[in-house]
N, C-alpha and C positions, 0 to 999 in steps of 0.2 A: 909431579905437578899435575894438577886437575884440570880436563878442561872447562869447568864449569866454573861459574862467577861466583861470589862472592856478596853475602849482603853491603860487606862493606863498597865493596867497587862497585854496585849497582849502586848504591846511596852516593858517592862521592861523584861518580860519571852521570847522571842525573841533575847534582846539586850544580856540576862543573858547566853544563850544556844551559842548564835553568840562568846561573849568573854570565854566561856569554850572549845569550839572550839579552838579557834585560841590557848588557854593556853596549851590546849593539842599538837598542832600542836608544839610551839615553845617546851613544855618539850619534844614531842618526836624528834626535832633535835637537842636539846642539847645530848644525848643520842644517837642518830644515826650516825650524822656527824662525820667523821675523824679525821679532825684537829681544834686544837683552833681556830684558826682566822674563821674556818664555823662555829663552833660552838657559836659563838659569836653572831649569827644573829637570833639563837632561840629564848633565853632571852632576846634579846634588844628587836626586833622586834615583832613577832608574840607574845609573853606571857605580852609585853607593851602594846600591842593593844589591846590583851582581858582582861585584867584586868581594862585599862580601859573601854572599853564596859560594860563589870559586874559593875563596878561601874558608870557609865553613867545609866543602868539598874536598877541601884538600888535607884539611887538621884529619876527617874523618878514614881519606885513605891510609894515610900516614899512621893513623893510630892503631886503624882496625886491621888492615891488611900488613902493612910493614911490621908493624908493633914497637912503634918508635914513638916517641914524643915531644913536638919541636914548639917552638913558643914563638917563632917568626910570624906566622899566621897572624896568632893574638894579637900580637906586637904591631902590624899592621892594621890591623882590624881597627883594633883601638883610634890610633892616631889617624884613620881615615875618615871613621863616625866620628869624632871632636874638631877635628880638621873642615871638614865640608862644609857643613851647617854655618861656622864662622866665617868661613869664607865667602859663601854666597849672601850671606847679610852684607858684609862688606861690600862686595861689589856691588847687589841694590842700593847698599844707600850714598857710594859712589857716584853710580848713577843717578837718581831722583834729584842728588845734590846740585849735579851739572845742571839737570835740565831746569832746572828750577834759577843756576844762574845766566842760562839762554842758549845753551846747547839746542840742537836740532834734535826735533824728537823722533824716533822711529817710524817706522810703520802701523805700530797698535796706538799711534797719537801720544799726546802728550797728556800725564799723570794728573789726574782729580786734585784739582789743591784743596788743602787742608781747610778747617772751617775755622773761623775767628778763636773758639775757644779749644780749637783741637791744642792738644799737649804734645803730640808725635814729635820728638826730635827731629825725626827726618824732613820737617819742613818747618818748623817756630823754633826761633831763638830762645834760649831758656828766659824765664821772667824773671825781673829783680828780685832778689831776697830767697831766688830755689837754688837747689846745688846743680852747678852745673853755669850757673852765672858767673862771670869770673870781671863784672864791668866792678869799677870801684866809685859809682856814682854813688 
């Protein structure tokens, strides 16, 4: 056994340090930020992107240095990037929805209302005759 590194285990303890970073960055703005809708940008964002890193880092040890090859990673991977993004729309529109029926708004104020001909579901009932109306006038 050598004692010298490895491009693989430089790449992988790099990629591993890079996404605890960034996991940390996003847990401490979930915890810092104000309001929900900032807070929302920790966990999608910065703790999506080091997790995948760490697991990008980890397919790479695994492959390069062990010479094995595991599909957990992916597997993860995957249903984290399709997972997340749904999730935090969800809980924005959640949100807007409440405040919109008279919830108390945060600290970053209460959300811009929509303008007469805006179309955003998130705050206009669909109009008669579009999909998405379900009135049977």
């Amino acid at each position: 056994m050598s004692n010298g590194f490895s491009l693989g285990e430089i790449l992988a303890s790099v990629l591993i340090v890079l996404g605890a970073s960034f996991a940390l960055i996003g847990s401490w703005g979930l915890v810092r930020l104000p309001s929900l809708m900032e807070r929302l940008h920790g966990p999608t964002k910065a703790s999506t992107l080091g997790l995948g890193a760490m697991l990008v880092g980890s397919i790479i040890y695994f492959q390069l240095v062990k010479g094995e090859w595991t599909t957990h990673e992916l597997l993860v991977s995957l249903f984290l990037f399709v997972t997340a993004p749904i999730t935090a729309n969800m809980i924005a529109k959640v949100h807007l929805h409440r405040l919109r029926l008279g919830a108390r708004p945060g600290p970053a104020g209460p959300p811009a209302s929509a303008g007469a001909d805006s179309d955003w579901a998130t705050y206009t009932a669909p109009r008669a005759g579009t999909p998405g109306c379900f009135d049977e006038d």
